[in-house]
N, C-alpha and C positions, 0 to 999 in steps of 0.2 A: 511592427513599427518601421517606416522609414525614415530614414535621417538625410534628409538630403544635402543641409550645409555640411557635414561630414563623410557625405559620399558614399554612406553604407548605408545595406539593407539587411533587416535581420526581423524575420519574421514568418511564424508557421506557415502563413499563408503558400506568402516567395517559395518556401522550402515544396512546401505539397506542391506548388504548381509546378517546379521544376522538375520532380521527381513522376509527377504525372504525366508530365511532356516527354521526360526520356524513357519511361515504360513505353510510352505510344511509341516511339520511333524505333524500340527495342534497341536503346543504349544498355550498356550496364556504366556503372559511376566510372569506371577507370574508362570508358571511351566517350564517356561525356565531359571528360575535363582533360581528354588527349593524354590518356596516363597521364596527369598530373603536371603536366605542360602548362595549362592555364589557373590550376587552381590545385593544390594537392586534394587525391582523395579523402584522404579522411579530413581535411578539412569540409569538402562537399558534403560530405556524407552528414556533417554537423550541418552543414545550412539546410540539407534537405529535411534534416529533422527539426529546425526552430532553433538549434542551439548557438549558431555560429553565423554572424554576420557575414555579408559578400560586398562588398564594395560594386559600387552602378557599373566601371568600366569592365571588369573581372565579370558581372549578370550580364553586361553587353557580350562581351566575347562570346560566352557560353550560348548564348542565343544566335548570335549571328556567323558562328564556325561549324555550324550544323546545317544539311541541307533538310530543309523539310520545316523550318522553324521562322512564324512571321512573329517579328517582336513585339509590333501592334498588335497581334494577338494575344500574345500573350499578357500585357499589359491590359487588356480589354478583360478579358478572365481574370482576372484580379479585382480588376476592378466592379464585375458580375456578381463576384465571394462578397469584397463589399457590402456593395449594395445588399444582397439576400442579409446580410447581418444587419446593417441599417433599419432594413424593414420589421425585421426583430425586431423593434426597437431598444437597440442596443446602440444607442446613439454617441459619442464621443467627441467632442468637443478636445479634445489635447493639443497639445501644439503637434505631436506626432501624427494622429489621426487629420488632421488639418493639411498637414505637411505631404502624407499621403492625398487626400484628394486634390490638393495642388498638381503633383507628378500627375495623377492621372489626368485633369485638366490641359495640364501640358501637353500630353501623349495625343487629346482627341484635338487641340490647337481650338481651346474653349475659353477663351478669351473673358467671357460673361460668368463665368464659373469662376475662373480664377478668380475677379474685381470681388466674386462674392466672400470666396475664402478669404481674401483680403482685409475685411473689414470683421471680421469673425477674429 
């Protein structure tokens, strides 16, 4: 789920794709949050596994203090997870799920997307 009027994000998904991004780049957790500079580790270690929300500014840092890490991308692979679930038809109507294709909407600057979520 993400909560965008409250600025956090807390969801398997966020968690898995962080954690796949920093295996790729061969971080370990304590050099993916700068020893615990941007976010403690075992708090990370809780969002990487689902348990523990991350606030958007706190997923920006993380993202943008790494060399090697395009945010748009990452947000497009989320959005990919998504979708594949979608087509499950595992369809969700929440305010949360809604709330989430909003953000991604935002991310691709999909203006026709958004007017859609809107009226949902």
């Amino acid at each position: 789920m993400i909560i965008v009027g409250k600025g956090k994000m807390k969801n398997k998904s966020i968690g898995a794709e962080l954690k796949k991004l920093r295996k790729t780049l061969g971080l370990t957790q304590e050099e993916m949050t700068l020893d615990g500079k941007i976010i403690s580790v075992g708090q990370y270690s809780k969002v990487e596994n689902g348990i523990h929300e991350i606030g958007v500014d706190t997923l920006l840092e993380l993202l943008t203090i790494h060399d090697g890490i395009n945010v748009k991308d990452f947000f497009l692979n989320l959005e990919e997870d998504y979708s594949k679930t979608m087509k499950k038809g595992n369809k969700d109507y929440s305010p949360e799920r809604l709330s989430e294709k909003l953000v991604f909407a935002f991310y691709r600057n999909d203006l026709s997307e958004a007017k859609k979520l809107k009226k949902k």
